[in-house]
Chimera marker file (.cmm) of the C-alpha trace (Angstrom):
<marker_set name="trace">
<marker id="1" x="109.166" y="-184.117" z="129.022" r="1" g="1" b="0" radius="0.5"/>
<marker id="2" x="108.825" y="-181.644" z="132.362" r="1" g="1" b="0" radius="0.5"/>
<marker id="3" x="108.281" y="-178.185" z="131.178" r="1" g="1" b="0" radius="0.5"/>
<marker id="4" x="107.026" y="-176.997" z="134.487" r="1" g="1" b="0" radius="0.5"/>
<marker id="5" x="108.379" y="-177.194" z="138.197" r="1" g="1" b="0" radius="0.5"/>
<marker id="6" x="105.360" y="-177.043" z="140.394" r="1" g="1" b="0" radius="0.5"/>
<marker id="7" x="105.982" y="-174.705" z="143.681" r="1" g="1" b="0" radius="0.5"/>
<marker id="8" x="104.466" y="-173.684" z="146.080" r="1" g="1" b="0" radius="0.5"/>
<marker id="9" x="105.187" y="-169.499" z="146.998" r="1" g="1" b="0" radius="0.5"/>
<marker id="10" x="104.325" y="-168.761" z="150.499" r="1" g="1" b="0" radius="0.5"/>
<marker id="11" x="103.774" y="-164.818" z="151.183" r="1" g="1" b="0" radius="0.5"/>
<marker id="12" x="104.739" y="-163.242" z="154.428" r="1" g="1" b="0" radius="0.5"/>
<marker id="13" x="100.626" y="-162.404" z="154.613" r="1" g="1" b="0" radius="0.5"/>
<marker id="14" x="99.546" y="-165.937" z="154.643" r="1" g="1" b="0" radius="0.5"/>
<marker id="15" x="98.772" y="-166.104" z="150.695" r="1" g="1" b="0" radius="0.5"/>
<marker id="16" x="99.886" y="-169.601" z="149.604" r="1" g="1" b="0" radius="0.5"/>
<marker id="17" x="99.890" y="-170.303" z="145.708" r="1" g="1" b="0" radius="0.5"/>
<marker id="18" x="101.296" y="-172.511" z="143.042" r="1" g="1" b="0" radius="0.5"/>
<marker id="19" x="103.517" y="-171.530" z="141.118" r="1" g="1" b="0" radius="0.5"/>
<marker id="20" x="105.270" y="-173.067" z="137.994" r="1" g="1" b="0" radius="0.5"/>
<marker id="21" x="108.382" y="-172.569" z="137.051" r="1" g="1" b="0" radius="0.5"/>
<marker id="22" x="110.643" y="-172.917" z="133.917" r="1" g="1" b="0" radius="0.5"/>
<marker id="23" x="113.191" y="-175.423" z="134.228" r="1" g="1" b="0" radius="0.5"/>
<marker id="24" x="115.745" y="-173.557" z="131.820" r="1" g="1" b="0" radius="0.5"/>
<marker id="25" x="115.209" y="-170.449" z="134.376" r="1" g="1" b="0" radius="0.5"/>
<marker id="26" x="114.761" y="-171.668" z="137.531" r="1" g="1" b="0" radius="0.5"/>
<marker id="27" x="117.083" y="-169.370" z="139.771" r="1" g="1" b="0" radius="0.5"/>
<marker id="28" x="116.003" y="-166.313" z="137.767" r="1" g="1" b="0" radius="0.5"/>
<marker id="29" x="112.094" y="-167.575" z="138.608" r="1" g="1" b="0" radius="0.5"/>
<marker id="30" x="112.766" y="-168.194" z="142.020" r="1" g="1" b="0" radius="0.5"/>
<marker id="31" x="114.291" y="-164.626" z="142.262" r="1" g="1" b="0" radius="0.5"/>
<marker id="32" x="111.732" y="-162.740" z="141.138" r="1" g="1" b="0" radius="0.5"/>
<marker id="33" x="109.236" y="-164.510" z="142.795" r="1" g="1" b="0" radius="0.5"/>
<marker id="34" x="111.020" y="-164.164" z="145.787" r="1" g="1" b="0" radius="0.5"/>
<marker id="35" x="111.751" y="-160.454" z="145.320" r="1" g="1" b="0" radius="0.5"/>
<marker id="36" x="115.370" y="-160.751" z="145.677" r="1" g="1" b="0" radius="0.5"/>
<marker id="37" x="118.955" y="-160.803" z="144.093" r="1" g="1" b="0" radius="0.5"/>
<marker id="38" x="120.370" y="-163.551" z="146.079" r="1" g="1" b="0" radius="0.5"/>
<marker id="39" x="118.548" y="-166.545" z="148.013" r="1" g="1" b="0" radius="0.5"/>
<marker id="40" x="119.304" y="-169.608" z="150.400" r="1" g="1" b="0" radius="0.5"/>
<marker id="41" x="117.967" y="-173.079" z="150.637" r="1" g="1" b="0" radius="0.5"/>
<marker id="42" x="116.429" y="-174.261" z="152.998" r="1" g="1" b="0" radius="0.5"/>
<marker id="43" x="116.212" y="-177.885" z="153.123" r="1" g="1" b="0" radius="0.5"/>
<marker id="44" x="112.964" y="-179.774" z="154.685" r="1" g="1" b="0" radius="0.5"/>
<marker id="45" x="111.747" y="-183.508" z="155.489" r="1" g="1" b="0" radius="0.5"/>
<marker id="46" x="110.938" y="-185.093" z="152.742" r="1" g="1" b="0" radius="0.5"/>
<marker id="47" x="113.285" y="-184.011" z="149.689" r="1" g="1" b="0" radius="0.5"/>
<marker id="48" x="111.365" y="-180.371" z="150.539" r="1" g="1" b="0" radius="0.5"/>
<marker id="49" x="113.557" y="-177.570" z="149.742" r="1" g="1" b="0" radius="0.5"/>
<marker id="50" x="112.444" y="-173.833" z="151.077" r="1" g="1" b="0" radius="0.5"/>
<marker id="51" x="114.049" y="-171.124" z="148.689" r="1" g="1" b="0" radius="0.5"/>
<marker id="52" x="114.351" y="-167.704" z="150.555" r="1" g="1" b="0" radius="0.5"/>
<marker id="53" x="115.611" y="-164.311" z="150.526" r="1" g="1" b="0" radius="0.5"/>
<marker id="54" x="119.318" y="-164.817" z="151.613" r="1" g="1" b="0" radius="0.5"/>
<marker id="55" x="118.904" y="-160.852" z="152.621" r="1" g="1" b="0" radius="0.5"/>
<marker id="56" x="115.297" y="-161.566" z="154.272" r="1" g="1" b="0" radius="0.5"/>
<marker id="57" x="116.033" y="-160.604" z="158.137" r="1" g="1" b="0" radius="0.5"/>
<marker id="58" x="118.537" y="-157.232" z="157.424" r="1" g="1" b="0" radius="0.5"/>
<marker id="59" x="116.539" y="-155.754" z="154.486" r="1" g="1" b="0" radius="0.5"/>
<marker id="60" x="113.285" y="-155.116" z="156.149" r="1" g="1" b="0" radius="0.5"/>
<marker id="61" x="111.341" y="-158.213" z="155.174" r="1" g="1" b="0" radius="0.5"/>
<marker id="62" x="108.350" y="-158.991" z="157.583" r="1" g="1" b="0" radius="0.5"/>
<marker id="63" x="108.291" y="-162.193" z="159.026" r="1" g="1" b="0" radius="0.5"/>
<marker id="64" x="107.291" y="-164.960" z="157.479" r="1" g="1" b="0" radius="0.5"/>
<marker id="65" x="104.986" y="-166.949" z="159.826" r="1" g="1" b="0" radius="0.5"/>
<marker id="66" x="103.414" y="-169.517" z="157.769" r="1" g="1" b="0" radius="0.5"/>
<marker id="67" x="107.141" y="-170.343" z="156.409" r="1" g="1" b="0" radius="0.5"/>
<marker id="68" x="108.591" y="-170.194" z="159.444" r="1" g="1" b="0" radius="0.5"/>
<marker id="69" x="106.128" y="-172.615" z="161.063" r="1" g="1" b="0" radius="0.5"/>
<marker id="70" x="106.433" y="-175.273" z="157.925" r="1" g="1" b="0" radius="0.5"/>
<marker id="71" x="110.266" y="-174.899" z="158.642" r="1" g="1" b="0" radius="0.5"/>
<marker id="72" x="109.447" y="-175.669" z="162.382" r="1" g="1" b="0" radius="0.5"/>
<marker id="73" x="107.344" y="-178.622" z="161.294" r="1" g="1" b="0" radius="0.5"/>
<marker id="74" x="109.044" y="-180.567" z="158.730" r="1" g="1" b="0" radius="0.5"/>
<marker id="75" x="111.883" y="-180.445" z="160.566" r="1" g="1" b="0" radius="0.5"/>
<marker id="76" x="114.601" y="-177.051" z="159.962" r="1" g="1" b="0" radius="0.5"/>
<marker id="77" x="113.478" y="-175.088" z="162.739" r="1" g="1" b="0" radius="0.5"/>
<marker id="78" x="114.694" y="-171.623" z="160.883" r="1" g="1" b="0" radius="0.5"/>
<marker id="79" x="112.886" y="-168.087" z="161.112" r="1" g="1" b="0" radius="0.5"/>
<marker id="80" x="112.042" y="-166.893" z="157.649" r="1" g="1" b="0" radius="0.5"/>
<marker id="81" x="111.572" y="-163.536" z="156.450" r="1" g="1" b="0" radius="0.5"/>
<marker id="82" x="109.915" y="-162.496" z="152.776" r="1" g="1" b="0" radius="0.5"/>
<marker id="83" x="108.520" y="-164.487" z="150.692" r="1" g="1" b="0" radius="0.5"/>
<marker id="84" x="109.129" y="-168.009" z="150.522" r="1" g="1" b="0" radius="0.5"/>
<marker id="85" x="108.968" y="-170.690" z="147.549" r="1" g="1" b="0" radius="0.5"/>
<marker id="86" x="108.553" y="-174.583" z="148.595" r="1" g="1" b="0" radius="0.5"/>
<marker id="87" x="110.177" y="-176.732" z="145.234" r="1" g="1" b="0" radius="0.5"/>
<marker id="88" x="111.570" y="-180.520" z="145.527" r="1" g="1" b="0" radius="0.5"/>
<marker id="89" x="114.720" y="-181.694" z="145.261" r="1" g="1" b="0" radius="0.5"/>
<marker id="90" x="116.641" y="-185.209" z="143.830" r="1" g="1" b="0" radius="0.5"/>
<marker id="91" x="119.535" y="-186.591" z="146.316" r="1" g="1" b="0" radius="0.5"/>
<marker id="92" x="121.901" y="-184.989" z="143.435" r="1" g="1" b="0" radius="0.5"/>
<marker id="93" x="120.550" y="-181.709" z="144.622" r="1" g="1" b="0" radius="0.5"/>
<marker id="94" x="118.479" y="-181.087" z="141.487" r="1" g="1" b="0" radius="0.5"/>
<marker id="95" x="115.685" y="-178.755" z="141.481" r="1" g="1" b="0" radius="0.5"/>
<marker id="96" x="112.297" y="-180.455" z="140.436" r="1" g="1" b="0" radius="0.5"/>
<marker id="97" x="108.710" y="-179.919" z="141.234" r="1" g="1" b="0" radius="0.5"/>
<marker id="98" x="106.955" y="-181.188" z="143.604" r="1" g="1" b="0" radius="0.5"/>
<marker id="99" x="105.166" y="-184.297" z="144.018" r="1" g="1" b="0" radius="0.5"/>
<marker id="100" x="101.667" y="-184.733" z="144.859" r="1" g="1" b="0" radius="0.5"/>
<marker id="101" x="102.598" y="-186.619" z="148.038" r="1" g="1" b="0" radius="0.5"/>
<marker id="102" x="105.295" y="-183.501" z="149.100" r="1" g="1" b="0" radius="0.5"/>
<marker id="103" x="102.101" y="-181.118" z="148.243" r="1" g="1" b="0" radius="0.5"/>
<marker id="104" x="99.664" y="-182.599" z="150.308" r="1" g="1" b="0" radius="0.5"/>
<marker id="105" x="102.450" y="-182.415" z="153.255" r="1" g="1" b="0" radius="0.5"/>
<marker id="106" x="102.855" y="-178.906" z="153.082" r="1" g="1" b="0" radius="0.5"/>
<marker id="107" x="99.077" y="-178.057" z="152.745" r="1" g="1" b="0" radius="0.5"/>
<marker id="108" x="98.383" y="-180.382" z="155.750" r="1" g="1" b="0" radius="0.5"/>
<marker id="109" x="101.052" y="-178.498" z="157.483" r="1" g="1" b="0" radius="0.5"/>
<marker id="110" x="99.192" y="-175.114" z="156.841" r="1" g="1" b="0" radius="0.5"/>
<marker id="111" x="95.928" y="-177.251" z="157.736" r="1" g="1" b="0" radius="0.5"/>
<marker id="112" x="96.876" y="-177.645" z="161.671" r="1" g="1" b="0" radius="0.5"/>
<marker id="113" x="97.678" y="-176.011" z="164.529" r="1" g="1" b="0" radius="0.5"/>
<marker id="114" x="101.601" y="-176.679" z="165.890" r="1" g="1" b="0" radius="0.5"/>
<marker id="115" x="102.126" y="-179.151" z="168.787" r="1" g="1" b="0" radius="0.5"/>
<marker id="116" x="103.314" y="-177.833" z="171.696" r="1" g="1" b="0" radius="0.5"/>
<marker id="117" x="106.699" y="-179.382" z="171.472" r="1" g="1" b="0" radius="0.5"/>
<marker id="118" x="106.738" y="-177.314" z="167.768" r="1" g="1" b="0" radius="0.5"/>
<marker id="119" x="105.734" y="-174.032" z="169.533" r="1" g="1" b="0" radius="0.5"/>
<marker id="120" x="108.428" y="-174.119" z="171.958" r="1" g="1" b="0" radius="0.5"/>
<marker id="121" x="110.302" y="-174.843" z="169.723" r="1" g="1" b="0" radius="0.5"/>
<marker id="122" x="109.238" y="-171.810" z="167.224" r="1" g="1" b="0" radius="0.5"/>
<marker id="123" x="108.827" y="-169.500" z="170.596" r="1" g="1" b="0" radius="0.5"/>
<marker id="124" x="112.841" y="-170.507" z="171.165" r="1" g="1" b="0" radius="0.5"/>
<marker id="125" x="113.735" y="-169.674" z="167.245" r="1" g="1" b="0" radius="0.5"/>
<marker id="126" x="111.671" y="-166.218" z="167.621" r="1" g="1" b="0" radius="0.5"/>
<marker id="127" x="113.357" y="-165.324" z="170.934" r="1" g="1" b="0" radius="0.5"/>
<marker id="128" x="115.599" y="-163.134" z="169.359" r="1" g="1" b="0" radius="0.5"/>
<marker id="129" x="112.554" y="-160.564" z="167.722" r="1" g="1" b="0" radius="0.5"/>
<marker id="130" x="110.673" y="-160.221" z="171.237" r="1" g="1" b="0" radius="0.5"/>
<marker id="131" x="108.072" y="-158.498" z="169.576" r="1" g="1" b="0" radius="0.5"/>
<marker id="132" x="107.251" y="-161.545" z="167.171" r="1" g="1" b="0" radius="0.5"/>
<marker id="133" x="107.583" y="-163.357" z="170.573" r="1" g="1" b="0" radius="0.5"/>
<marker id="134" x="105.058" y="-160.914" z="172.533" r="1" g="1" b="0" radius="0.5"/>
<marker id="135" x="102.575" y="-160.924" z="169.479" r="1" g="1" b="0" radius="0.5"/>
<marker id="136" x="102.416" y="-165.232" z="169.854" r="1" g="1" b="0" radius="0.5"/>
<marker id="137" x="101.871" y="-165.199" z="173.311" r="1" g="1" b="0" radius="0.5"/>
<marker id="138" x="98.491" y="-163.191" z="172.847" r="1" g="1" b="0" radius="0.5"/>
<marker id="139" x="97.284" y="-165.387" z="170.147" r="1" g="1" b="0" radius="0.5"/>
<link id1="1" id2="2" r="1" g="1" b="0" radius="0.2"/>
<link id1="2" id2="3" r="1" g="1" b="0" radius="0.2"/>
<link id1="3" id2="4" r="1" g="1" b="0" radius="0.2"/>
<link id1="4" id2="5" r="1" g="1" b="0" radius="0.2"/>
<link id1="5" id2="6" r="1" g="1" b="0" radius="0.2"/>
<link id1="6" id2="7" r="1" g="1" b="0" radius="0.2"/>
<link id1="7" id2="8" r="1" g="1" b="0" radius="0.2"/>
<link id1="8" id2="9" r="1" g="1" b="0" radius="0.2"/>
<link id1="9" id2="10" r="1" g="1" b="0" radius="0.2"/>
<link id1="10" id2="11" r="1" g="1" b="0" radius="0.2"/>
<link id1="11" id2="12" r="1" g="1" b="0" radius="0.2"/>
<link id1="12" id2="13" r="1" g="1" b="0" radius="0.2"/>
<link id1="13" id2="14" r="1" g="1" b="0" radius="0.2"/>
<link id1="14" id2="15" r="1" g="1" b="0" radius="0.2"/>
<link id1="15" id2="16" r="1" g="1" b="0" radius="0.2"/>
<link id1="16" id2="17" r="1" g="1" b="0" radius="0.2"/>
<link id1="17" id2="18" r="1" g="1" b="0" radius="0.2"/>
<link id1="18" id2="19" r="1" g="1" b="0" radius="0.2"/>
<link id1="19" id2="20" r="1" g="1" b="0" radius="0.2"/>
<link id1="20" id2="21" r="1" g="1" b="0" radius="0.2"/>
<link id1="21" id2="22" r="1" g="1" b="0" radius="0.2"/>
<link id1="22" id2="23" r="1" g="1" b="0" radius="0.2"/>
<link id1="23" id2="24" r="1" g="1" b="0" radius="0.2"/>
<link id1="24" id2="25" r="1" g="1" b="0" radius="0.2"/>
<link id1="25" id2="26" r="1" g="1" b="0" radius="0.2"/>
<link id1="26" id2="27" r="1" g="1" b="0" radius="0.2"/>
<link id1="27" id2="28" r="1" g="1" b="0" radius="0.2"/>
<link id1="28" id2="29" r="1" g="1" b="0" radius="0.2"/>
<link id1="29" id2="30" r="1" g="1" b="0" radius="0.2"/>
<link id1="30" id2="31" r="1" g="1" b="0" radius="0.2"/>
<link id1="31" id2="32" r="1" g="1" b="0" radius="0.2"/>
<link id1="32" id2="33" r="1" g="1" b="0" radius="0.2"/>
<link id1="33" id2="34" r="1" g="1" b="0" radius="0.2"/>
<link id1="34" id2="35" r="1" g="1" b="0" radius="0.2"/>
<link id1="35" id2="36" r="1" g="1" b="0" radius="0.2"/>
<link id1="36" id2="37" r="1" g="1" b="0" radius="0.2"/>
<link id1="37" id2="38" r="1" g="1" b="0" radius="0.2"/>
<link id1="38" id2="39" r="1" g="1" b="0" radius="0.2"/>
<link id1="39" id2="40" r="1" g="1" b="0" radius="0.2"/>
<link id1="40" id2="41" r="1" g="1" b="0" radius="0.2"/>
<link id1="41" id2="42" r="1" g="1" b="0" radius="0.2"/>
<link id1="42" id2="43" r="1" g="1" b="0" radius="0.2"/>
<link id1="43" id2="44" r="1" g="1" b="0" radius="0.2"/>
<link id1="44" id2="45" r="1" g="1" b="0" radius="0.2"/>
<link id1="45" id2="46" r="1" g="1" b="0" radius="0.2"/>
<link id1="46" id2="47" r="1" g="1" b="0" radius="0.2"/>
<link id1="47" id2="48" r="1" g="1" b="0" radius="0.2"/>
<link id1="48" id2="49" r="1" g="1" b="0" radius="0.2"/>
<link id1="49" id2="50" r="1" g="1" b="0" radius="0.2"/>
<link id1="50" id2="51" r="1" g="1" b="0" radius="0.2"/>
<link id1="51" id2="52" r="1" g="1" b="0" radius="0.2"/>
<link id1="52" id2="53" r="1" g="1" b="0" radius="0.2"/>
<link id1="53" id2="54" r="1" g="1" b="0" radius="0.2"/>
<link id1="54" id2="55" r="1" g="1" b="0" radius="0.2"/>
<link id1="55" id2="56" r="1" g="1" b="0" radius="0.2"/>
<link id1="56" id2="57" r="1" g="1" b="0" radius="0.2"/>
<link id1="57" id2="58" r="1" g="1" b="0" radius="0.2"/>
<link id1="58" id2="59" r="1" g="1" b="0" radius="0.2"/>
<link id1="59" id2="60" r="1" g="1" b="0" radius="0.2"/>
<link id1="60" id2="61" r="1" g="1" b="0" radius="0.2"/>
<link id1="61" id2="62" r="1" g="1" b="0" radius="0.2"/>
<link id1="62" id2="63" r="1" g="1" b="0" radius="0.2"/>
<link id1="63" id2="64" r="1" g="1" b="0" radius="0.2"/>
<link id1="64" id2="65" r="1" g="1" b="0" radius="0.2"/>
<link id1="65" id2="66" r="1" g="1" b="0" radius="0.2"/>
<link id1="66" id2="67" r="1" g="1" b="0" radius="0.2"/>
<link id1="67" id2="68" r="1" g="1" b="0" radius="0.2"/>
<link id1="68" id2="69" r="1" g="1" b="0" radius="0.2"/>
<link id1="69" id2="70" r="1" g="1" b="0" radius="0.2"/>
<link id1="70" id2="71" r="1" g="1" b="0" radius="0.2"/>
<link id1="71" id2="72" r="1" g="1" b="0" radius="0.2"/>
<link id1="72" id2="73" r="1" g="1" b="0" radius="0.2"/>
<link id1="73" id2="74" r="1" g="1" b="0" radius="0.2"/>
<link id1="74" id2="75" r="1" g="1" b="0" radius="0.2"/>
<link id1="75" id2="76" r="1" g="1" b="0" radius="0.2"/>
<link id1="76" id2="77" r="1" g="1" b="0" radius="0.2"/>
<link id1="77" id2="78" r="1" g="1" b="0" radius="0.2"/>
<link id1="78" id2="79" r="1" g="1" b="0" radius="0.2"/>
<link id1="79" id2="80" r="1" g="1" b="0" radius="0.2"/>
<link id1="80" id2="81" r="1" g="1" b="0" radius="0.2"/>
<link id1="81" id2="82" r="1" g="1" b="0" radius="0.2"/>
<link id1="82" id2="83" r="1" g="1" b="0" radius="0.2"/>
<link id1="83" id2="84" r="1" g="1" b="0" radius="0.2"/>
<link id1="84" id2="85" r="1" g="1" b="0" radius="0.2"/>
<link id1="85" id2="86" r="1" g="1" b="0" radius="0.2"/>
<link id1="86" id2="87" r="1" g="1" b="0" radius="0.2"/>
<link id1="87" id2="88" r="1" g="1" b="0" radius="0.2"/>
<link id1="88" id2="89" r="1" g="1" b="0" radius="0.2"/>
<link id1="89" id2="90" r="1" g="1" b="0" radius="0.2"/>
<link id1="90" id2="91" r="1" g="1" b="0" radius="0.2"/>
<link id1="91" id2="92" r="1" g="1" b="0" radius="0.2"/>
<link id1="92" id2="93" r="1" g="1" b="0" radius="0.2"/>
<link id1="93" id2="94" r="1" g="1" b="0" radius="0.2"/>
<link id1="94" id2="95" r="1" g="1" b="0" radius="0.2"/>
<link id1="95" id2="96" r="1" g="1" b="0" radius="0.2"/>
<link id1="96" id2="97" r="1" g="1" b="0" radius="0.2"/>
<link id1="97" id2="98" r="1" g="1" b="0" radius="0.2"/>
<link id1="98" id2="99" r="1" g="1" b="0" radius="0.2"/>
<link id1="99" id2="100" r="1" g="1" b="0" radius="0.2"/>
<link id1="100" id2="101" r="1" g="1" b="0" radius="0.2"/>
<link id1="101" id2="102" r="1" g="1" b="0" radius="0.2"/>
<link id1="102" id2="103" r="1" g="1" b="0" radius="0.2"/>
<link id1="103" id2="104" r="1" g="1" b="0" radius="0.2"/>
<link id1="104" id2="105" r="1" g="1" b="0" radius="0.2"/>
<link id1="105" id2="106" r="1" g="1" b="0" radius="0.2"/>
<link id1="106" id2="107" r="1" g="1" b="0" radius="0.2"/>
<link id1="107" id2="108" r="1" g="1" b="0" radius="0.2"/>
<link id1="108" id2="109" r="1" g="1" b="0" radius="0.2"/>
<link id1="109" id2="110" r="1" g="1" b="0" radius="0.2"/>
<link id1="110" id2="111" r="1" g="1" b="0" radius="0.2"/>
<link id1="111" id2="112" r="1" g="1" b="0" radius="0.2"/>
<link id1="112" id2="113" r="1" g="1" b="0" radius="0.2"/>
<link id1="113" id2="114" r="1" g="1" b="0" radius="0.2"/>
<link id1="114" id2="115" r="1" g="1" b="0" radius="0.2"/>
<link id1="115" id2="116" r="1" g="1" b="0" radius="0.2"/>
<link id1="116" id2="117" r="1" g="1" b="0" radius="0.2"/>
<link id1="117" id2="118" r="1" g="1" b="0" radius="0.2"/>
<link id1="118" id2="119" r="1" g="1" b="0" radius="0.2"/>
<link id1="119" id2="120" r="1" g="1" b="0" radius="0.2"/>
<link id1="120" id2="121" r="1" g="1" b="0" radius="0.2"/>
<link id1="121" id2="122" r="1" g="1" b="0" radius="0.2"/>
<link id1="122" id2="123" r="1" g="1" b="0" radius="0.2"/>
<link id1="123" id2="124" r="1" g="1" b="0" radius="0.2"/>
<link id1="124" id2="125" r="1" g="1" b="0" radius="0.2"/>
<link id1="125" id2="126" r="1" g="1" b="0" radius="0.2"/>
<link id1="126" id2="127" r="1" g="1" b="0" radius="0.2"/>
<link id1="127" id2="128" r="1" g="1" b="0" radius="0.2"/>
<link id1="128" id2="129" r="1" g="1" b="0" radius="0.2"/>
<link id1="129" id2="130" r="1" g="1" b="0" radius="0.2"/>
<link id1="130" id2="131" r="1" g="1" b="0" radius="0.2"/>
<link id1="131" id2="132" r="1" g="1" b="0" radius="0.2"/>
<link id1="132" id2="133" r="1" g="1" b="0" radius="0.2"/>
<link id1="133" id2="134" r="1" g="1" b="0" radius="0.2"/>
<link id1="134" id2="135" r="1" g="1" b="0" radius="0.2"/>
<link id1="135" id2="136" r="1" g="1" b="0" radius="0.2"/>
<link id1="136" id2="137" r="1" g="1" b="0" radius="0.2"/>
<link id1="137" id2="138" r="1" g="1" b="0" radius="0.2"/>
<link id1="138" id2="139" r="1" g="1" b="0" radius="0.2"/>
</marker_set>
């Protein structure tokens, strides 16, 4: 028996920890962890589903980089602001933790630096916030 849904909550400041979560409780779990009263999906490659702040972008939220980029990378291109929690998901849509296989993507994902073909591609979902944008180009 599952008493635990392994996560994975990605901070806006580049802290990345596990996190479980209680089946019976889940959208309460995700809420608080996420700091908000009503979040999105976000669905990923590989059954990944991204839980965010539906509110993120017009509440003041910072950016999300490390989110954003796995969005970029396994295949959503989406900006993400606030905290972010990385869970699986069954093709019914259930909620369930994540695999060791779906772990290992997202840490290799933090692991590496963006192709070019992703960077466009996150420079082009960023346009819109042209600080964000000026702040990349320095890097």
């Amino acid at each position: 028996m599952i008493t635990t849904i392994r996560s994975v909550k990605i901070n806006p400041t580049e802290t990345i920890t596990t996190l479980n979560l209680t089946p019976g409780s889940i959208g309460a779990d995700i809420s608080a962890a996420i700091g908000c009263s009503m979040f999105d999906v976000v669905g990923l490659a590989d059954s990944i589903d991204l839980f965010v702040d539906d509110e993120g972008l017009i509440n003041g939220s910072p950016l999300n980089l490390p989110a954003t980029v796995l969005t970029h990378l396994l295949g959503s291109p989406t900006v993400i602001f606030g905290t972010a929690i990385a869970v699986s998901v069954t093709p019914d849509g259930e909620t369930i933790g994540l695999t060791d296989h779906q772990l290992t993507r997202i840490q290799k994902a933090f692991g590496q630096k963006p192709d070019d073909g992703t960077i466009d591609t996150l420079v082009d979902s960023l346009s819109p916030f042209p600080t964000i944008v000026s702040m990349l180009r320095n890097i």
